[in-house]
C-alpha positions as CSV (number, residue, x, y, z in Angstrom):
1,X,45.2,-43.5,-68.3
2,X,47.2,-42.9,-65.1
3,X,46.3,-43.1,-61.7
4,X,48.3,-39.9,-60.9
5,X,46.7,-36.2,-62.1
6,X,48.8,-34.7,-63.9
7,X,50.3,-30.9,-62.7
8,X,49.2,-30.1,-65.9
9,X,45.2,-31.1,-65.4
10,X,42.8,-28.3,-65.7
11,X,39.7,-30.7,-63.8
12,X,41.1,-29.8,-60.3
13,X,41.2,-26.1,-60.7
14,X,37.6,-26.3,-62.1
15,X,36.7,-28.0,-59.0
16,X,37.9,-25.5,-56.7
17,X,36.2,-22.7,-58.7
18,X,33.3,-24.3,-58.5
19,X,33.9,-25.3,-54.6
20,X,33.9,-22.0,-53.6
21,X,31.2,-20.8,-56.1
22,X,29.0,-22.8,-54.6
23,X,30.2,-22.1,-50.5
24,X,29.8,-18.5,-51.3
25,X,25.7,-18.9,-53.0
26,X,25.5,-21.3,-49.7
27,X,26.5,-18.3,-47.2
28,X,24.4,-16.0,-49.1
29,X,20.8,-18.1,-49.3
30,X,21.2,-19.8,-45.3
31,X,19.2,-17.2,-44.1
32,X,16.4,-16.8,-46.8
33,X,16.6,-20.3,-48.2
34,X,18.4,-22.8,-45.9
35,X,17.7,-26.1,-47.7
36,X,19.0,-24.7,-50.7
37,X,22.1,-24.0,-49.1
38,X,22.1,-27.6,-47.4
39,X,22.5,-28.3,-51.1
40,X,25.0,-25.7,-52.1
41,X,27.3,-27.8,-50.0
42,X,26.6,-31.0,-50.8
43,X,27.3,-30.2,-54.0
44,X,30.5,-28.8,-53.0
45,X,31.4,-31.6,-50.9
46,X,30.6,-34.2,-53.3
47,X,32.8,-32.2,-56.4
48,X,35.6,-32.1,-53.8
49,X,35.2,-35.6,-53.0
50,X,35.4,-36.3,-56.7
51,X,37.8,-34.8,-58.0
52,X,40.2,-35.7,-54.9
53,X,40.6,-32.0,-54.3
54,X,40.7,-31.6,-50.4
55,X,38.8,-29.2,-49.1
56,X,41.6,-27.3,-46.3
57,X,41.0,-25.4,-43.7
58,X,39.7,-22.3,-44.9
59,X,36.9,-23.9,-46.5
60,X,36.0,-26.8,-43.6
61,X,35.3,-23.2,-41.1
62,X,32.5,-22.6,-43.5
63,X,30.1,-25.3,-42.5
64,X,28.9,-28.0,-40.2
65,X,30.0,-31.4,-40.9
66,X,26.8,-33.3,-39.8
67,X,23.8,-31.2,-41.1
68,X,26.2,-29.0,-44.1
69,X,24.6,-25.7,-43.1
70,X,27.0,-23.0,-43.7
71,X,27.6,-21.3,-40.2
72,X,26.6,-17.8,-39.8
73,X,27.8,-16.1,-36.5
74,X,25.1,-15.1,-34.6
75,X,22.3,-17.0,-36.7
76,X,22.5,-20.5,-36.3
77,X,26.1,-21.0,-34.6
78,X,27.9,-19.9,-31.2
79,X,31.4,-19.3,-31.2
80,X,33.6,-19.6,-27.7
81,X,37.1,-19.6,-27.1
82,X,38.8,-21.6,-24.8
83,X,42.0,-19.5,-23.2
84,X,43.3,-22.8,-21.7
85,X,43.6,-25.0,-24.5
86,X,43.5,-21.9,-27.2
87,X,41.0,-23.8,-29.0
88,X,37.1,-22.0,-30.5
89,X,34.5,-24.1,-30.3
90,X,31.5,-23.9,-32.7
91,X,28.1,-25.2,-31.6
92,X,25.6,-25.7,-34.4
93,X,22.1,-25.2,-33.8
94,X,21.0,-29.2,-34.8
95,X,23.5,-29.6,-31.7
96,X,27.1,-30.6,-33.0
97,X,30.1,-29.1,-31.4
98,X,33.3,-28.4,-33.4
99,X,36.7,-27.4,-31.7
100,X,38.9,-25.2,-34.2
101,X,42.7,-24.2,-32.5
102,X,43.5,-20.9,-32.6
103,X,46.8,-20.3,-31.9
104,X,49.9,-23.1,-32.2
105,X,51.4,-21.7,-28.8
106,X,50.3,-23.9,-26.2
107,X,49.2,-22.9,-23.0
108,X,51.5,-23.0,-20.1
């Protein structure tokens, strides 16, 4: 077998299918069920990690890295923006602190 995955491999389109199956019951249990969605993206991480499939940007706004809760403005994450360096900043409730850019213009 080869090390290279082939354009023509259906397992990496399955894994994204499922990737976002499983963000999207995460977002809609964090409130009622928050360990389950702890879970949800595990799971998702772990299938991504698998399957080499990389999880982009989109999809790494979703949830914290350290305690894989999916982020819910207003419920268990604070959003700021920084005008000088253009950057948000996301600030979990167990107390991690992301910085996202939000503009490729840099301040002058």
């Amino acid at each position: 077998m080869s090390k290279f995955k082939s354009s023509l491999d259906p397992l990496p389109v399955i894994a994204n299918r499922r990737i976002d199956t499983l963000l999207a019951f995460a977002k809609s249990e964090v409130r009622a069920h928050p360990d389950l969605a702890k879970r949800y993206v595990k799971l998702a991480r772990a299938i991504a990690m698998r399957h080499r499939v990389p999880l982009g940007r989109g999809r790494k706004h979703l949830f914290c890295q350290e305690c894989n809760l999916p982020w819910v403005v207003g419920y268990n994450v604070k959003v700021r923006l920084e005008p000088k360096t253009r950057r948000m900043i996301y600030s979990c409730k167990c107390g991690k602190r992301t910085a996202f850019v939000y503009s490729k213009k840099r301040a002058k």
